[in-house]
Biopython code that builds the backbone (N, CA, C, O; Angstrom):
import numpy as np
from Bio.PDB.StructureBuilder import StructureBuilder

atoms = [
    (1, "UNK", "N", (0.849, -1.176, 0.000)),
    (1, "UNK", "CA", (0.000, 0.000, 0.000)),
    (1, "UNK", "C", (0.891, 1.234, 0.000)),
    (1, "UNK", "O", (1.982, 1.299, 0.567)),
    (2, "UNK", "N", (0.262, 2.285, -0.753)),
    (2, "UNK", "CA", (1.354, 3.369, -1.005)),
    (2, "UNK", "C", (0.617, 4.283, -0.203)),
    (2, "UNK", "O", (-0.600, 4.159, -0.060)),
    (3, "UNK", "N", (1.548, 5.569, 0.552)),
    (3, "UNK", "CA", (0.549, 7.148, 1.078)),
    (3, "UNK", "C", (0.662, 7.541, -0.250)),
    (3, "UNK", "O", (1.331, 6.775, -0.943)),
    (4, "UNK", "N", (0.171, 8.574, -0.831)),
    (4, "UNK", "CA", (0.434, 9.884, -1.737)),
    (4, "UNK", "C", (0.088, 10.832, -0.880)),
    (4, "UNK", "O", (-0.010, 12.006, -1.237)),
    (5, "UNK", "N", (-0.099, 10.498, 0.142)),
    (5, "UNK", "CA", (-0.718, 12.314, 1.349)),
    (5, "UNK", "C", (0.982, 12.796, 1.992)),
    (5, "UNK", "O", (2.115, 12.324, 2.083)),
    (6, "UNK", "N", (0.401, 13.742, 2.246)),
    (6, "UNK", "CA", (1.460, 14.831, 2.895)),
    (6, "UNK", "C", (2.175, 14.646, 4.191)),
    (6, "UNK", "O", (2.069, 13.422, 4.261)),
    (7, "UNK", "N", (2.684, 14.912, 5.029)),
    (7, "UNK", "CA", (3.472, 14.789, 6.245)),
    (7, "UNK", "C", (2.646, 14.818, 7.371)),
    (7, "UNK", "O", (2.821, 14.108, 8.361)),
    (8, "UNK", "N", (1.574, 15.790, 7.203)),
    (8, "UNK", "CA", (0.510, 15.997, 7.707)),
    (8, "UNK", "C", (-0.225, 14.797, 7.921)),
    (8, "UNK", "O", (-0.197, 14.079, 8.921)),
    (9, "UNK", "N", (-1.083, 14.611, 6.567)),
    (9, "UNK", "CA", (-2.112, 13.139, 6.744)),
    (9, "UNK", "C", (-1.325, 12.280, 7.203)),
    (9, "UNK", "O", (-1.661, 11.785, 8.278)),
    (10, "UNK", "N", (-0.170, 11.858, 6.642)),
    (10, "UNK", "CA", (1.094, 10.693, 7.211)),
    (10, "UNK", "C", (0.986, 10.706, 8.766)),
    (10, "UNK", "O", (0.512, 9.762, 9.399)),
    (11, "UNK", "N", (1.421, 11.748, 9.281)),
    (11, "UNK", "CA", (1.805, 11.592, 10.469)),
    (11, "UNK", "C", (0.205, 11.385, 11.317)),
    (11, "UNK", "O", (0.054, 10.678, 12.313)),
    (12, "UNK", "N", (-0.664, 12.027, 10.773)),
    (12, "UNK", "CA", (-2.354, 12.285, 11.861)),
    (12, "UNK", "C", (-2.409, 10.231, 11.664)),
    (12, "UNK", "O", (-2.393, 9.487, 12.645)),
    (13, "UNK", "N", (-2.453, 9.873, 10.621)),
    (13, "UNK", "CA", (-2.495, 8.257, 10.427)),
    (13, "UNK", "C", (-1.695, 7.272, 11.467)),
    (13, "UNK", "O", (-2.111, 6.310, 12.113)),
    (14, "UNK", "N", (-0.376, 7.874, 11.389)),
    (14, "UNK", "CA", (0.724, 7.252, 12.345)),
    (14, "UNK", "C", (-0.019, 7.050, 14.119)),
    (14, "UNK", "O", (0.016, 6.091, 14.890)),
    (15, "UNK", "N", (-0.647, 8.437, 14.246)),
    (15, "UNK", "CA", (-0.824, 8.722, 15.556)),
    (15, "UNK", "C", (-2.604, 8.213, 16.029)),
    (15, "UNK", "O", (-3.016, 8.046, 17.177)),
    (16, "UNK", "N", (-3.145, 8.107, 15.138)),
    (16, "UNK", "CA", (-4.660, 7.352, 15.159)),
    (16, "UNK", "C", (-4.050, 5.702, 15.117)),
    (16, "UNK", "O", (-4.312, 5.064, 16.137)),
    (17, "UNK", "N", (-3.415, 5.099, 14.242)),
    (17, "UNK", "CA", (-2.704, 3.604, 14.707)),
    (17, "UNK", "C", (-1.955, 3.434, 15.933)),
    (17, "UNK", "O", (-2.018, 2.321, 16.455)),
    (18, "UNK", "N", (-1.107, 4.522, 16.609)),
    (18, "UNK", "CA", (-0.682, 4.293, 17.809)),
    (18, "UNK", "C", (-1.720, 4.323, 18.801)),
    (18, "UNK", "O", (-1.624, 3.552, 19.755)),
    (19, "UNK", "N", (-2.977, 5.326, 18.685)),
    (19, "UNK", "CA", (-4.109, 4.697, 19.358)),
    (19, "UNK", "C", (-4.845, 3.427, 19.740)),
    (19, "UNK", "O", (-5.433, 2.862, 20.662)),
    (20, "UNK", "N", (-4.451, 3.315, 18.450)),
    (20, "UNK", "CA", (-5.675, 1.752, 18.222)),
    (20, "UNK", "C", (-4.287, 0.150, 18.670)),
    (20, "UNK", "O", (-4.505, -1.032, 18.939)),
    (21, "UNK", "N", (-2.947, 0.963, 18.546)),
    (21, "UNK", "CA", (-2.047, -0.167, 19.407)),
    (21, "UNK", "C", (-2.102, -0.050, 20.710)),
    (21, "UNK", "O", (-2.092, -1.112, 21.333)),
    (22, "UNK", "N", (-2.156, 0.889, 21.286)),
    (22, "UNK", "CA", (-2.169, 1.359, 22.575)),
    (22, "UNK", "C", (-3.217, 0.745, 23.525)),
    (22, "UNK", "O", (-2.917, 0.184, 24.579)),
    (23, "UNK", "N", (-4.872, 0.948, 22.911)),
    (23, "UNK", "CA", (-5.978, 0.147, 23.125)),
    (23, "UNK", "C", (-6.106, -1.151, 22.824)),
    (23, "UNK", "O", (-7.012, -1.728, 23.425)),
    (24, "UNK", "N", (-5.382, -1.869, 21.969)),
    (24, "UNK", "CA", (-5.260, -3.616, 21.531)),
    (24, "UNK", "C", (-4.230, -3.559, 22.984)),
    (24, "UNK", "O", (-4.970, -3.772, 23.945)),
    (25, "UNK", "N", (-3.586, -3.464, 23.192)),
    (25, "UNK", "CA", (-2.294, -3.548, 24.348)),
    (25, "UNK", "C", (-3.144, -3.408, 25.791)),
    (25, "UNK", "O", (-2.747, -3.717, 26.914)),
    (26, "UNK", "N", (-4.474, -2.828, 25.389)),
    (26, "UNK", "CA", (-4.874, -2.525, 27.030)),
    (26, "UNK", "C", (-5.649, -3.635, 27.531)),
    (26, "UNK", "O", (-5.582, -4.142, 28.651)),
    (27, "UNK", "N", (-6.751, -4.102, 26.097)),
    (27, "UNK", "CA", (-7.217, -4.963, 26.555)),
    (27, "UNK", "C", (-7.080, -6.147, 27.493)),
    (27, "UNK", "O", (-5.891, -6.437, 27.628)),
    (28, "UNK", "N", (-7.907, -6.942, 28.199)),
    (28, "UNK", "CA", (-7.370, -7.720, 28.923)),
    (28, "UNK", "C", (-6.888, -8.591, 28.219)),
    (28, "UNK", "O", (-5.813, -8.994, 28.664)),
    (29, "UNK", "N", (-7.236, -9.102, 27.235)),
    (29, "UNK", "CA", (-7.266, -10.434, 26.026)),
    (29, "UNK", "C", (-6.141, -9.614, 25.205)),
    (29, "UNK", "O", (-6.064, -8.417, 25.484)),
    (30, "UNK", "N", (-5.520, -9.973, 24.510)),
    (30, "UNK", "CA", (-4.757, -9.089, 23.777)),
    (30, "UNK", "C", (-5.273, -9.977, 22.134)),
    (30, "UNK", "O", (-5.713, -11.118, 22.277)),
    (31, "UNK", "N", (-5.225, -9.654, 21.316)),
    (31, "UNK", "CA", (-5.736, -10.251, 19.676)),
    (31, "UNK", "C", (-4.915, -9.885, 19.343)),
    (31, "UNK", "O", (-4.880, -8.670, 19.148)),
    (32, "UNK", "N", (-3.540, -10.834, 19.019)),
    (32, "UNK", "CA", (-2.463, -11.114, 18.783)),
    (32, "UNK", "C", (-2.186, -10.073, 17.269)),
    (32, "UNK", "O", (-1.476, -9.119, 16.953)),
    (33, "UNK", "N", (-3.553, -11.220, 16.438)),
    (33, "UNK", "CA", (-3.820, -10.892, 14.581)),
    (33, "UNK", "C", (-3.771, -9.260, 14.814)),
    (33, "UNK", "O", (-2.930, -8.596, 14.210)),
    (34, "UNK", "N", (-4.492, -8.786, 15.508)),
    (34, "UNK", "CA", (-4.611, -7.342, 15.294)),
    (34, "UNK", "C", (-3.646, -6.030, 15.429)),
    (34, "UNK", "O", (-3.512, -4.890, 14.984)),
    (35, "UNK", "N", (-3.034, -7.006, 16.390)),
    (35, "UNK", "CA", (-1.541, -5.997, 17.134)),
    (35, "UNK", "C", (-0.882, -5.996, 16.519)),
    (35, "UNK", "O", (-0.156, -5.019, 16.339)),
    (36, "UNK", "N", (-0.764, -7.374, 15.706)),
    (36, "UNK", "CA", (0.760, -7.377, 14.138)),
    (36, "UNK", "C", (-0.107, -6.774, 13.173)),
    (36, "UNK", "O", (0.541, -6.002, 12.466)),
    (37, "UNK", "N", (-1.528, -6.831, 12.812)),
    (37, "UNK", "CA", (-2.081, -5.979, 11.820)),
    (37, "UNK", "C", (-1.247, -4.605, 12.170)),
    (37, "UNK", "O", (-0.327, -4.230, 11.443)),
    (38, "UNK", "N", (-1.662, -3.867, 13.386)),
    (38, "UNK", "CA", (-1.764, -2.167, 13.778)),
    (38, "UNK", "C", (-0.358, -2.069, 13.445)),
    (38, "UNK", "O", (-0.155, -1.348, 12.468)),
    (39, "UNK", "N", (0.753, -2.624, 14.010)),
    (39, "UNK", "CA", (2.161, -2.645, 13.764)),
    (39, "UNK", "C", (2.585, -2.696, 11.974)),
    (39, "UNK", "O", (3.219, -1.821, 11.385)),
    (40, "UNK", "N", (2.252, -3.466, 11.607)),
    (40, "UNK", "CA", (3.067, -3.916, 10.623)),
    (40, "UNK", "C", (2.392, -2.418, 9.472)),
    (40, "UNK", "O", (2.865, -2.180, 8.360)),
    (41, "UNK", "N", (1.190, -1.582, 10.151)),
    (41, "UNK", "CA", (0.954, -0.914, 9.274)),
    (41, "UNK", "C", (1.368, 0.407, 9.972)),
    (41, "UNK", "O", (1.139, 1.544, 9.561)),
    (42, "UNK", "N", (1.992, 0.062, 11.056)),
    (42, "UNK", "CA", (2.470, 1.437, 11.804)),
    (42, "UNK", "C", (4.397, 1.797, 10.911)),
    (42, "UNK", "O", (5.109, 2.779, 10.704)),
    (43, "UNK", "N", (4.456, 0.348, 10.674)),
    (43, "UNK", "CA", (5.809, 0.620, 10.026)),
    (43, "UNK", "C", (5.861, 0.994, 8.696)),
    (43, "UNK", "O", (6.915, 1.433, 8.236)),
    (44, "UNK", "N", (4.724, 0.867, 7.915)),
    (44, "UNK", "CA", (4.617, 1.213, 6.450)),
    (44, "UNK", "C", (4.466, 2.961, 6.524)),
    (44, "UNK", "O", (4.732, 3.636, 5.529)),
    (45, "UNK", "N", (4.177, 3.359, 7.342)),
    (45, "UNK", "CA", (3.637, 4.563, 7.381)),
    (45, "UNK", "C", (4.683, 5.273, 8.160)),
    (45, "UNK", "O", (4.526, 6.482, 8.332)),
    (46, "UNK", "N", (5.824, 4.631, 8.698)),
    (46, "UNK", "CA", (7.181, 5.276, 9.430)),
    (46, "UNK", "C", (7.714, 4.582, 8.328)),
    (46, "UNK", "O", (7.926, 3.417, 8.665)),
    (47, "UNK", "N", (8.025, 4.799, 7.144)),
    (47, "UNK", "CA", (8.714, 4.093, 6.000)),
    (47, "UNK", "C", (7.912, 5.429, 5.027)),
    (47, "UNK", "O", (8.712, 6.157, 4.440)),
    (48, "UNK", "N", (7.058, 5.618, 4.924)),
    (48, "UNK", "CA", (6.311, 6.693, 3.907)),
    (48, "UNK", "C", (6.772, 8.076, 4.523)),
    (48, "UNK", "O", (7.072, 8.988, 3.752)),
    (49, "UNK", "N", (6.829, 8.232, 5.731)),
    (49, "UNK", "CA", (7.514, 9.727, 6.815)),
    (49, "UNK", "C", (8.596, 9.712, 6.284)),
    (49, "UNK", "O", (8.951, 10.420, 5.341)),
    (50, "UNK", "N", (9.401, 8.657, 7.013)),
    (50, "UNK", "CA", (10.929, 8.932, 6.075)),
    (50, "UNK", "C", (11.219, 9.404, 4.928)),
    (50, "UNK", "O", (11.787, 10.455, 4.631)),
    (51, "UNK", "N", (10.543, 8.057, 3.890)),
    (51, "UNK", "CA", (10.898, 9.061, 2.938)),
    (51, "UNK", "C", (10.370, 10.346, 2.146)),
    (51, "UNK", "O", (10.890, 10.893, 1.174)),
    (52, "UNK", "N", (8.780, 10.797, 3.069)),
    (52, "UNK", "CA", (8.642, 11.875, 2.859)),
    (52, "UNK", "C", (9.744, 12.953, 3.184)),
    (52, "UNK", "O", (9.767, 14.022, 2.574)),
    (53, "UNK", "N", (10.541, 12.677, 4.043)),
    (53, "UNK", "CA", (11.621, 13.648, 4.822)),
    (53, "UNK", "C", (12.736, 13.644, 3.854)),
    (53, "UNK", "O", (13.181, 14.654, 3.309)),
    (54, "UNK", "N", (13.149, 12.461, 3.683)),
    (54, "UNK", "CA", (14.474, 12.646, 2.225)),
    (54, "UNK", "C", (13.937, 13.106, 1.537)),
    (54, "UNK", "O", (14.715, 13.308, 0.605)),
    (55, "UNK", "N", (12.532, 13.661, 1.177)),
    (55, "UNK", "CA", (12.718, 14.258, -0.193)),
    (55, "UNK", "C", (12.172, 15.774, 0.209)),
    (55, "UNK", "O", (11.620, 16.610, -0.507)),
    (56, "UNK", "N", (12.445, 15.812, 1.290)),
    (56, "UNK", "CA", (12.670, 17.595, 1.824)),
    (56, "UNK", "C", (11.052, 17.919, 2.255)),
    (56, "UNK", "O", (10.719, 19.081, 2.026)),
    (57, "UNK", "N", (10.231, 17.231, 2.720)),
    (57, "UNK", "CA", (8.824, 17.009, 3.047)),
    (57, "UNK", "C", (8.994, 17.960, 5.008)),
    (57, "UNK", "O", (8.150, 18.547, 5.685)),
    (58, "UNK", "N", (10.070, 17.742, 5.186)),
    (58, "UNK", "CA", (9.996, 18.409, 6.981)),
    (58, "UNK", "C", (11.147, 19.266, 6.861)),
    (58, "UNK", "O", (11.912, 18.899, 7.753)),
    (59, "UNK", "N", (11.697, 20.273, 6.185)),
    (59, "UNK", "CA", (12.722, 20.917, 5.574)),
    (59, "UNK", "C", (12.718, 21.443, 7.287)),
    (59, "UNK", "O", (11.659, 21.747, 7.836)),
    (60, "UNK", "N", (13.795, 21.485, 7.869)),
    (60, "UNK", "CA", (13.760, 22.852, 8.669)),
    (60, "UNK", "C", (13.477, 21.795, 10.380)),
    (60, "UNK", "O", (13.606, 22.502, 11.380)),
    (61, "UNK", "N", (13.179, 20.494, 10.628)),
    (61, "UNK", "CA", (13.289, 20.001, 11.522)),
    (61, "UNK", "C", (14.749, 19.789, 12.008)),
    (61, "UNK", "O", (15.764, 20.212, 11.455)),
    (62, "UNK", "N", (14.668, 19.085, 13.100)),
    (62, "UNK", "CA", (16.266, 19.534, 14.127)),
    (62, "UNK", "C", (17.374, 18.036, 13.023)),
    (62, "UNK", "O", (18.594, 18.106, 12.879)),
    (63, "UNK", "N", (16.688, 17.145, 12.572)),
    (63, "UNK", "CA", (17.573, 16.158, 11.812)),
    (63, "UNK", "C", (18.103, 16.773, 10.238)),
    (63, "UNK", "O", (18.755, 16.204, 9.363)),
    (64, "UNK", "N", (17.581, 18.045, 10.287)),
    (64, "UNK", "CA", (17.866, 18.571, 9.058)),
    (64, "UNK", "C", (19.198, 19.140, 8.896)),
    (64, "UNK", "O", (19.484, 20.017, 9.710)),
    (65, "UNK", "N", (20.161, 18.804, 7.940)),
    (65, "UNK", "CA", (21.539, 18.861, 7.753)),
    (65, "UNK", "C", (21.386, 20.735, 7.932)),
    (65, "UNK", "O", (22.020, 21.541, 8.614)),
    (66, "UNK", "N", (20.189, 20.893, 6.924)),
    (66, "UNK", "CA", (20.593, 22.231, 6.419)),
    (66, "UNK", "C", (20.320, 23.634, 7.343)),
    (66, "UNK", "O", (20.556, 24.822, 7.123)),
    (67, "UNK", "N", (19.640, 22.830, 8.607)),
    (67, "UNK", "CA", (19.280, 23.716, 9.971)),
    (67, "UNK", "C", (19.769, 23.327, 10.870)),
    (67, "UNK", "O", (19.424, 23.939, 11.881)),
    (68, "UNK", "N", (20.570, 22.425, 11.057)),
    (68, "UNK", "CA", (21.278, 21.774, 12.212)),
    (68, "UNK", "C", (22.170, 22.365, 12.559)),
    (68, "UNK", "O", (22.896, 22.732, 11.635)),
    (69, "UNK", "N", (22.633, 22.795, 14.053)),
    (69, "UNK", "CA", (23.650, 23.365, 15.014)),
    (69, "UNK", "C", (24.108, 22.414, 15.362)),
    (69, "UNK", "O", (23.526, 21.841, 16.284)),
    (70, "UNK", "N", (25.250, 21.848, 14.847)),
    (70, "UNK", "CA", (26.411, 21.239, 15.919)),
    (70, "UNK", "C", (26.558, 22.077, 17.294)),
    (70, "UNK", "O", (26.700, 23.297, 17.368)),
    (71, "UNK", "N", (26.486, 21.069, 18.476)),
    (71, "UNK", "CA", (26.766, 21.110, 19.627)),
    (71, "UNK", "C", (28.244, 21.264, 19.863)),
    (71, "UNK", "O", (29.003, 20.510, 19.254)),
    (72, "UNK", "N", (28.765, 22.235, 20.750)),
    (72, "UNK", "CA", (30.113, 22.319, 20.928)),
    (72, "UNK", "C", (30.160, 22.019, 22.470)),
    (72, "UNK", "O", (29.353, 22.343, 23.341)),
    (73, "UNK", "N", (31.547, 21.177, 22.579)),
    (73, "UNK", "CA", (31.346, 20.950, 24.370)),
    (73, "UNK", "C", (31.287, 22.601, 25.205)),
    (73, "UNK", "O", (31.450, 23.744, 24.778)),
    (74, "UNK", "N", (31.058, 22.193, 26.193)),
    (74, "UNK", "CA", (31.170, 23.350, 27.266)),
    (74, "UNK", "C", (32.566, 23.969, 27.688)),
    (74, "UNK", "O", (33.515, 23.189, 27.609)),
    (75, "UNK", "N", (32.737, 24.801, 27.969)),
    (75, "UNK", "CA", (33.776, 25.437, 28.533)),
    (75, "UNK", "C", (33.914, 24.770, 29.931)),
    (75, "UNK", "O", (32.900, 24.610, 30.610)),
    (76, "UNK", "N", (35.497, 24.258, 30.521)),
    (76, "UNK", "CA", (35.246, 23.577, 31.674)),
    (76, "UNK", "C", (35.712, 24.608, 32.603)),
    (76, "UNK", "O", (35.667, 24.410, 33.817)),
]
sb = StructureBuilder()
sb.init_structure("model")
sb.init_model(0)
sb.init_chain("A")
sb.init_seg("    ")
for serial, (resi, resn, name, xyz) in enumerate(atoms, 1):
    if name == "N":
        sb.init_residue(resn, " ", resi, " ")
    sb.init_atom(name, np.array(xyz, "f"), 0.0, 1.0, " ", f" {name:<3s}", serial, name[0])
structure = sb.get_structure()
């Protein structure tokens, strides 16, 4: 299954499946099928983020080469 949505829809998707893992996890019974369902589609969709991000989709976040401050140690 492919996204074609934005960083936006990507990520609101990511965070409605961490719901629905969160609630399979609470239950008392746990439904094994469903938890590797929610997962295995939580990783397709942290696989579609990424490479929304290599292709400059979150320009300007802290992993960004082109906004990133190297840390310098402290003065002792």
């Amino acid at each position: 299954m492919r996204h074609a949505g934005g960083y936006a829809e990507l990520n609101g998707r990511y965070q409605r499946l961490r719901s629905e893992l969160d609630a399979a996890y609470a239950r008392p019974v746990w439904n094994s099928a469903r938890i590797d369902e929610i997962a295995a589609q939580m990783a397709e969709v942290e696989r579609a983020l990424a490479s929304s991000h290599r292709k400059g989709g979150r320009a300007g976040s802290w992993h960004d080469p082109a906004t990133y401050e190297r840390a310098t140690p402290m003065d002792s």
